[in-house]
Backbone as JSON, one array per atom type, in Angstrom:
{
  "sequence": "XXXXXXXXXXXXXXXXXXXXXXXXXXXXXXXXXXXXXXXXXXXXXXXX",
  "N": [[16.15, 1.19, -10.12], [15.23, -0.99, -8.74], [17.72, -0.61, -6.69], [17.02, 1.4, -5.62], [14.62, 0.22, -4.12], [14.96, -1.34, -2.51], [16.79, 0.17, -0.91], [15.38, 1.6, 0.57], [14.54, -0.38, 2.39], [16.06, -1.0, 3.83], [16.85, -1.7, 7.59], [17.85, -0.46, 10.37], [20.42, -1.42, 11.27], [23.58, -2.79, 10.33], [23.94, -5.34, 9.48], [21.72, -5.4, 8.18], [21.64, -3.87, 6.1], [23.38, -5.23, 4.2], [22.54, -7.41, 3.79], [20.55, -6.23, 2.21], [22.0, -5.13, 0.2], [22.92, -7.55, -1.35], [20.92, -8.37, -1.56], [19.92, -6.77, -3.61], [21.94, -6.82, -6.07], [21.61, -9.48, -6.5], [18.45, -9.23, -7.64], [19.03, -7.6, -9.45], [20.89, -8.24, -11.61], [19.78, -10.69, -12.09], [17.01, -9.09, -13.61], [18.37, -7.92, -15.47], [19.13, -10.31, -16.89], [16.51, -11.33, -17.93], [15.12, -9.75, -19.26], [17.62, -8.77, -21.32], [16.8, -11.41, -22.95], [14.11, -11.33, -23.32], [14.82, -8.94, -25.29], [16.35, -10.29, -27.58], [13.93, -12.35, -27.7], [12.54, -10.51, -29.07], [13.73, -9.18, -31.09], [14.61, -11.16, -32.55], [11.96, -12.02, -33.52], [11.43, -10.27, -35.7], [13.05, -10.4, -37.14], [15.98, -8.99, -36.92]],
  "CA": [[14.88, 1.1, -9.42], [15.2, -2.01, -7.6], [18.43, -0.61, -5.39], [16.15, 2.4, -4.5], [13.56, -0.45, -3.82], [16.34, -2.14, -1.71], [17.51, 0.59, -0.06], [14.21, 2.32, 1.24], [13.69, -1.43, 3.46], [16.84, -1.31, 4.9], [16.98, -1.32, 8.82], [19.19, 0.54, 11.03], [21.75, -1.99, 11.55], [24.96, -3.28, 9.43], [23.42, -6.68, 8.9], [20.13, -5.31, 6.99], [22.3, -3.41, 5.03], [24.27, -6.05, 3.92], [21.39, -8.37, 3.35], [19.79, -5.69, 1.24], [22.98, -4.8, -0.87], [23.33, -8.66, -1.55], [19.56, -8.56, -2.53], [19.37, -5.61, -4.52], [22.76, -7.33, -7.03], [20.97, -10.15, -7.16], [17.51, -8.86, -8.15], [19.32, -6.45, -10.64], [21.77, -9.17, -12.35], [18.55, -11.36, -12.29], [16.22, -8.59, -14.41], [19.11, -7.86, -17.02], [18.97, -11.67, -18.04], [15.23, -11.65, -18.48], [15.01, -8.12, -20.02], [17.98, -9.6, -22.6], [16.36, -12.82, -23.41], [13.03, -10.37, -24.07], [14.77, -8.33, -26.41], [16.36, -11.09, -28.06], [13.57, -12.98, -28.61], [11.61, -9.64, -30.12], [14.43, -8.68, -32.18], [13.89, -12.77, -33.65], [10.74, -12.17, -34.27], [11.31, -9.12, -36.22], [14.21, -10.51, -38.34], [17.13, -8.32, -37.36]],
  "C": [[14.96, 0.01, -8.36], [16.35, -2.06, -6.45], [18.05, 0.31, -4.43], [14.99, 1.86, -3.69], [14.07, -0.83, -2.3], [16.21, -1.37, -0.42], [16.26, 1.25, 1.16], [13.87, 0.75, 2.54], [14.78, -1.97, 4.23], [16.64, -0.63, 6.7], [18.01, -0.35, 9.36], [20.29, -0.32, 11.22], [22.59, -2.4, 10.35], [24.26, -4.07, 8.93], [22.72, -6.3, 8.03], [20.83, -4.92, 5.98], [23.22, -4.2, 4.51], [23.41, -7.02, 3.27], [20.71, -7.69, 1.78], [20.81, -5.21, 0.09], [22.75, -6.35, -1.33], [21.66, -8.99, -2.61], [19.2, -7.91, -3.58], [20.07, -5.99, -6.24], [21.97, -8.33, -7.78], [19.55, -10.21, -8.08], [17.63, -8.27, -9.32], [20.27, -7.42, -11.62], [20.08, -10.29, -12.67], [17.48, -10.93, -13.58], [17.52, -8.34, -15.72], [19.04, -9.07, -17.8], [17.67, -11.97, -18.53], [15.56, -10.74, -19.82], [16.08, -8.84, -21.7], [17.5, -10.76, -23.32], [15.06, -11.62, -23.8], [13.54, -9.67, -25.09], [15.46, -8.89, -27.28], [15.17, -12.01, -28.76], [12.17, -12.4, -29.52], [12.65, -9.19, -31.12], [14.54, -10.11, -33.01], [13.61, -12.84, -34.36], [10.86, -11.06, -35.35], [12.71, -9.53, -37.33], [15.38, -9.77, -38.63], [18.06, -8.61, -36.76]]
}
């Protein structure tokens, strides 16, 4: 979702697209460490 987010606000030139690949990794490496720390600290609470 967030490289189709990405990709839909890229410009026409090289640069944007480069900007927006660089943004899209980081946004997406970014939500897997929440997202794990969330289901970490519901699987905690739940004792398994």
């Amino acid at each position: 979702i967030v490289a189709c987010m990405e990709g839909l606000r890229v410009g026409g030139s090289a640069e944007s697209l480069g900007a927006h690949t660089t943004a899209s990794v980081v946004k997406a490496i970014f939500l897997v460490i929440v997202m794990d720390g969330l289901f970490a600290m519901f699987f905690a609470s739940i004792n398994m």
